[in-house]
C-alpha positions as CSV (number, residue, x, y, z in Angstrom):
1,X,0.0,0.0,0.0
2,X,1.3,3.3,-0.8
3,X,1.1,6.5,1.4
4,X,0.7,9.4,-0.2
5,X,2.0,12.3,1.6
6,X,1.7,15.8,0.9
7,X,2.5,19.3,2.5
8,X,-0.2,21.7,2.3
9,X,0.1,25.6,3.3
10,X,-2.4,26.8,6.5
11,X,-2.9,30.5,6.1
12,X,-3.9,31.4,9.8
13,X,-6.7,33.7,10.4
14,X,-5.0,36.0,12.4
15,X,-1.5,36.0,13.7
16,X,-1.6,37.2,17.3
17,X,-4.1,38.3,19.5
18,X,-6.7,41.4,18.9
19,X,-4.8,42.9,22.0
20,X,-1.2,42.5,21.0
21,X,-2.2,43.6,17.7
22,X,-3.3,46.9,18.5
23,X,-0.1,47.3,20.3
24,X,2.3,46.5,17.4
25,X,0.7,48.5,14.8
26,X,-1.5,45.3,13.0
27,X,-2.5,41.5,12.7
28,X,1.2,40.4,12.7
29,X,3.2,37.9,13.7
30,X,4.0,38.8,17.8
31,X,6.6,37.6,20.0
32,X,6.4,35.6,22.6
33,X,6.9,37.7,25.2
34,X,4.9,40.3,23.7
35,X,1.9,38.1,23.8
36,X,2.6,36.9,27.4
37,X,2.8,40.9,28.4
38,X,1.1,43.1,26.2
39,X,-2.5,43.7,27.2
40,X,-2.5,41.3,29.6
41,X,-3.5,43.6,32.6
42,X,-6.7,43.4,33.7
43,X,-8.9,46.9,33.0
44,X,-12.5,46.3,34.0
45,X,-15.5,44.3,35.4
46,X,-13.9,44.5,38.9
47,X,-16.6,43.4,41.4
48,X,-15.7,45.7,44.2
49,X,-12.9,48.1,45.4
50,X,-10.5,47.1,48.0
51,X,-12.3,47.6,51.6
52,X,-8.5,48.9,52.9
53,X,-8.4,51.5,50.2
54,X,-11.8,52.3,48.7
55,X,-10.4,55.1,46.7
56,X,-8.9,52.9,44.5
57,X,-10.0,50.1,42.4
58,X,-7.9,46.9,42.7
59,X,-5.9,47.7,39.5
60,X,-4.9,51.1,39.5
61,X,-2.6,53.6,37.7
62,X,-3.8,56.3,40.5
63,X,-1.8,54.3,42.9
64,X,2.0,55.9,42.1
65,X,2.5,59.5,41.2
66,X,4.2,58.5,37.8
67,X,1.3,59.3,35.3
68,X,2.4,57.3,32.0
69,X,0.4,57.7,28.5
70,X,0.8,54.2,28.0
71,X,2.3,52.1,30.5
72,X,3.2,48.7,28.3
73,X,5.9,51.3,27.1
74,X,7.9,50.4,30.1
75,X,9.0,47.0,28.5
76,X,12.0,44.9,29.9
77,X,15.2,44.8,27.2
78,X,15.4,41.2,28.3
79,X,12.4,40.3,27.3
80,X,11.6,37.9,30.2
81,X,8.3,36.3,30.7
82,X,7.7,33.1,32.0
83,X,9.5,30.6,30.4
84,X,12.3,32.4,28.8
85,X,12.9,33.9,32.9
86,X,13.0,30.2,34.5
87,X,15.2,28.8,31.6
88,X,18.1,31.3,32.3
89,X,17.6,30.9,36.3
90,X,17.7,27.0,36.0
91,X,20.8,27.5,33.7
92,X,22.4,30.0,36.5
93,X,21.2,27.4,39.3
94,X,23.2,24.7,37.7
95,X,26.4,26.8,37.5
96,X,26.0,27.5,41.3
97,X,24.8,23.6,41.8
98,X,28.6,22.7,40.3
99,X,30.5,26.0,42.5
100,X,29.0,24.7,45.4
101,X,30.1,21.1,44.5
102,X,33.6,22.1,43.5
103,X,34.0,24.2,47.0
104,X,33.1,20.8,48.8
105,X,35.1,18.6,46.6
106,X,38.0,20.2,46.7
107,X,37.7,21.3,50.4
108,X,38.2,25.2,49.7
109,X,36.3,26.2,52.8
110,X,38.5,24.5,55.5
111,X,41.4,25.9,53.4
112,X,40.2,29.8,54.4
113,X,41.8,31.3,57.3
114,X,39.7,31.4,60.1
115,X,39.8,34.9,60.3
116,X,38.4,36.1,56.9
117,X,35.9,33.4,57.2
118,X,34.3,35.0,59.8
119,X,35.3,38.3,58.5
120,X,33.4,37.3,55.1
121,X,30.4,35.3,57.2
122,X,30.0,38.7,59.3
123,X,29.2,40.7,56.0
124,X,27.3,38.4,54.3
125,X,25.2,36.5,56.2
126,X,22.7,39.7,57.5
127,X,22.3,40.3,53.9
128,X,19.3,37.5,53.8
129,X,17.5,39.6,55.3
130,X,18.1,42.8,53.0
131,X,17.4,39.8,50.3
132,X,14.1,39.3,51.9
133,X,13.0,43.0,52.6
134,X,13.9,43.3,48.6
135,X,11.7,40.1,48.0
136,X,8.9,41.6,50.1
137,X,9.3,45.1,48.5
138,X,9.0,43.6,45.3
139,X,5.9,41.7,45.7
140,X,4.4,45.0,46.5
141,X,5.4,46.6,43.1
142,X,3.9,43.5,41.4
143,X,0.3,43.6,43.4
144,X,0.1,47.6,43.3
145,X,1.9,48.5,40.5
146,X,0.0,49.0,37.0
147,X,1.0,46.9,33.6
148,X,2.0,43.5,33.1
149,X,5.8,44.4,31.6
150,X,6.4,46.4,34.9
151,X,4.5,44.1,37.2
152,X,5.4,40.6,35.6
153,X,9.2,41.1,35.8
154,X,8.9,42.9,39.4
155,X,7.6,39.2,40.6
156,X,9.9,37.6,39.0
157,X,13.0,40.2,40.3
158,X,11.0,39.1,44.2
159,X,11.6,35.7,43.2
160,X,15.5,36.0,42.4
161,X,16.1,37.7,45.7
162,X,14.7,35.0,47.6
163,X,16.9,32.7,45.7
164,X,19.5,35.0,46.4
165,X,18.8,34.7,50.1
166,X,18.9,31.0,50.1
167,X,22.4,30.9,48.4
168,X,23.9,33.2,51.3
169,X,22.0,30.4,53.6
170,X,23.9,28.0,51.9
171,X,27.0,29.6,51.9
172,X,27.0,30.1,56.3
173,X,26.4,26.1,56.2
174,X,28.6,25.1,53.7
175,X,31.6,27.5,55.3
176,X,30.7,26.9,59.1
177,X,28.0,25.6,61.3
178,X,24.6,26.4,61.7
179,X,24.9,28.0,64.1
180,X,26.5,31.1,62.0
181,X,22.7,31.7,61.0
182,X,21.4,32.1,64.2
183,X,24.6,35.0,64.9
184,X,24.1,36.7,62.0
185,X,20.2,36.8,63.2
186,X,21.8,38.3,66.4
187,X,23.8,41.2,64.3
188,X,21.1,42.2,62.2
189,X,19.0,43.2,65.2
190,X,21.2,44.1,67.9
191,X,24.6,45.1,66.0
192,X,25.1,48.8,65.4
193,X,26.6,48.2,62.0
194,X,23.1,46.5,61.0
195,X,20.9,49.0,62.6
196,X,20.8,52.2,59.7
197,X,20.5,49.5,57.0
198,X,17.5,47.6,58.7
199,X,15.9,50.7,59.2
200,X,15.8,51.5,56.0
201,X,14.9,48.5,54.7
202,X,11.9,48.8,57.4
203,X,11.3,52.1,56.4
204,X,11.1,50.9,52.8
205,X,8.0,48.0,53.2
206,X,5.8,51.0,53.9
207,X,6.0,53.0,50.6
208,X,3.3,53.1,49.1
209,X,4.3,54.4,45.7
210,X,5.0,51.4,43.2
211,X,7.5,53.0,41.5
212,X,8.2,55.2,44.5
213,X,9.0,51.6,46.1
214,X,10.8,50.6,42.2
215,X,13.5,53.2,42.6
216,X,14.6,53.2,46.1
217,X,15.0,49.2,46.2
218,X,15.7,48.3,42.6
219,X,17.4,51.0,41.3
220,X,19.2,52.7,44.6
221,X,19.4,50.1,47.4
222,X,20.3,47.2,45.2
223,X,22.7,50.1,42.9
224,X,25.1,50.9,45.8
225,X,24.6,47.5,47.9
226,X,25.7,44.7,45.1
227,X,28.7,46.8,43.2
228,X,29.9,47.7,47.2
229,X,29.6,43.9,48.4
230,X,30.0,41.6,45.8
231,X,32.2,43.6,44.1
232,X,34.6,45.4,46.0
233,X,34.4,43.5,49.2
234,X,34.1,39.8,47.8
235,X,35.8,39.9,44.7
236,X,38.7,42.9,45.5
237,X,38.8,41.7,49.2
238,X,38.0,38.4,50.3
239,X,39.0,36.6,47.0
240,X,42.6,38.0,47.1
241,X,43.2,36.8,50.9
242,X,42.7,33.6,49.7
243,X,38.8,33.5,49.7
244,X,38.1,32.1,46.4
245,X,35.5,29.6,47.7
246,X,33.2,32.9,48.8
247,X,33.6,34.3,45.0
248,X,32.7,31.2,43.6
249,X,29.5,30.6,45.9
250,X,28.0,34.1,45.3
251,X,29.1,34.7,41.5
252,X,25.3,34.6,41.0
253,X,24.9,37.7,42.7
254,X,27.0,39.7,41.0
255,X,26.1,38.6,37.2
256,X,22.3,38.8,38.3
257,X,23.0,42.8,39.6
258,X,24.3,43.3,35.9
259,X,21.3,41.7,34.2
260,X,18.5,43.1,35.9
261,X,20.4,46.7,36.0
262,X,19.4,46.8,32.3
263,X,15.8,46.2,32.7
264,X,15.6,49.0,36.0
265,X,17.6,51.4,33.6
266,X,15.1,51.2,31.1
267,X,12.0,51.2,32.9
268,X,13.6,54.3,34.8
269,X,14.2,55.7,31.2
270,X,11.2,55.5,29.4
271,X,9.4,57.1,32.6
272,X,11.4,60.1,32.7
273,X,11.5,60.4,29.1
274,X,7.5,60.4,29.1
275,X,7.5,64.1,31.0
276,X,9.0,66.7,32.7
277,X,6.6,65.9,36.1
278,X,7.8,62.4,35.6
279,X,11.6,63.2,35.7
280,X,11.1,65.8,38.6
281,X,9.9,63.0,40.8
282,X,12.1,60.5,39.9
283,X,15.1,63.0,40.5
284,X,13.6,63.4,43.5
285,X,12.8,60.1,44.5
286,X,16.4,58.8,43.8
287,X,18.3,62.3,45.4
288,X,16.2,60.8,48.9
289,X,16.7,57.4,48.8
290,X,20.3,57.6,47.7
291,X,20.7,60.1,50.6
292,X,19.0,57.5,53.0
293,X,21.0,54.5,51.5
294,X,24.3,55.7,51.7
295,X,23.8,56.7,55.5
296,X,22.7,53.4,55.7
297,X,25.5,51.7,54.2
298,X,28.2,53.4,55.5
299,X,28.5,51.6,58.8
300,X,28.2,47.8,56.7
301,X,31.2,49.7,54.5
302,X,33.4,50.4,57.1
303,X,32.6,46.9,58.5
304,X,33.6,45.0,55.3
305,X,36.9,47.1,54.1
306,X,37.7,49.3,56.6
307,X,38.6,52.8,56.3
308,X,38.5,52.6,53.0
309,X,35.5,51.5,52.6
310,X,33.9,55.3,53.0
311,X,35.7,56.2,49.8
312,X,34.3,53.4,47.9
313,X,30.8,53.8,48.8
314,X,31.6,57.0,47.7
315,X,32.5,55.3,44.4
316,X,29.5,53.5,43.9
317,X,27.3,56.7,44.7
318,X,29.3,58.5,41.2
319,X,28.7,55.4,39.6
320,X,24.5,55.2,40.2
321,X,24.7,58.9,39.7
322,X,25.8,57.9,36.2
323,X,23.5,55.2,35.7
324,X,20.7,58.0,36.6
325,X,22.2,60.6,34.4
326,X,22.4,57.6,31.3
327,X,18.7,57.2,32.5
328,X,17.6,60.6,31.7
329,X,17.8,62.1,35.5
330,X,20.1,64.6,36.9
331,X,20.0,63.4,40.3
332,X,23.3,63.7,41.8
């Protein structure tokens, strides 16, 4: 018996869907990510307002001061939805899964002098909790902020700070005891050094601006903490001394900083590009918080590096100053 097969052309009816058409300018083909984003916020038939803020209804662009024309313009460069953001973490999760197996294997921890071990351990550790005040800060921007390519990306950057939080766990039990958790516990809320930072961080699950709340964590907090910790204290400082085991077990942390700066830079960007009231808030916005963070940091400076540490966080203020100015702002 023969099988005659044959290829036959299926013209589709449309290409993407009536609200990612009207976005892209017709019935075309659509990305992926712009059919998992675009129009996917929900507008109307809400069945009641919120009974904790009746003055708003449950989705609402009247919730931050940022006043956008459209707000799907604020679009992430990396183009993460779903999918294509758990296929790069499980890709990052398995370069950690083999750092963390190669410090064990080889025995790199018990090779660390005592001394920078706890040195390192002291810095790090009370960062899961700045990890999860970032994780709970972001969840806010996700459930009050407006727009599924601002919201969307916001759960997922909640998401990656709780993972970042569990590698610093791992990194106290895979370098000492577990009792090292229950210290570092201890420091965050009794320790001077500690105390500025956790009141910001504190002072920062009360804002009630979205994108008040984007800019201080995401683009100020996280902008002077990561390049001042991970950079210039892990890899400049501990990593020379002969702390190569603590590079390797947070080298997430620093190539995560470096991917999501490009998505906050750009949502920053199109904002203030949108008006002149928008860019007078979020100079604002970023002249306070940056004001707030680097009294809060200077105390965790000096207890990572030093003396110099002062100058470096001084460093990492010109730098986000730069970032902003790239951005459109002239905070300084």
């Amino acid at each position: 018996m023969n099988i005659d097969l044959q290829a036959r052309d299926i013209t589709p009816l449309r290409h993407t869907y009536a609200t990612v058409a009207a976005r892209i300018g017709g019935d075309k083909a659509a990305s992926r990510y712009q059919e998992a984003t675009l129009g996917a916020q929900p507008e109307v038939n809400f069945h009641y307002r919120p009974t904790w803020s009746p003055q708003h209804e449950l989705f609402d662009k009247s919730r931050t001061a940022i006043v956008m024309s459209d707000w799907y313009a604020l679009r992430d460069p990396r183009q993460f939805y779903y999918a294509t953001w758990t296929m790069t973490r499980a890709r990052q999760q398995d370069a950690m899964e083999s750092n963390f197996a190669f410090v064990e294997s080889r025995g790199l921890a018990d090779k660390m002098d005592d001394a920078l071990r706890a040195h390192a351990l002291s810095v790090l550790l009370p960062l899961r909790h700045v990890a999860w005040g970032a994780n709970m800060n972001n969840a806010a921007i996700c459930a009050y902020g407006w727009g599924a390519v601002l919201t969307a990306p916001a759960m997922f950057h909640a998401m990656d700070h709780l993972g970042i939080a569990q590698f610093l766990t791992r990194l106290g039990l895979a370098l000492d005891t577990p009792e090292v958790l229950d210290l570092a516990k201890a420091a965050w809320l009794s320790d001077p050094h500690w105390q500025p930072l956790r009141r910001l961080v504190e002072d920062t699950l009360v804002v009630a601006d979205p994108f008040e709340l984007f800019v201080a964590q995401n683009l100020v907090i996280d902008g002077l903490l990561y390049p001042l910790v991970y950079g210039r204290f892990v890899d400049e400082h501990v990593a020379l001394r002969g702390g190569t085991a603590v590079a390797m077990l947070t080298s997430f942390m620093p190539e995560w900083h470096d991917e999501t700066a490009r998505w906050v830079d750009a949502v920053v960007k199109t904002a203030a590009a949108e008006s002149e009231a928008n860019r007078a808030l979020l100079n604002g916005w970023v002249r306070q918080w940056t004001a707030r963070a680097v009294e809060a940091l200077a105390p965790v400076a000096h207890l990572a590096l030093g003396k110099p540490g002062a100058e470096l966080l001084n460093e990492g203020v010109e730098a986000l100053a730069a970032r902003a100015r790239k951005a459109g702002l002239a905070a300084t």
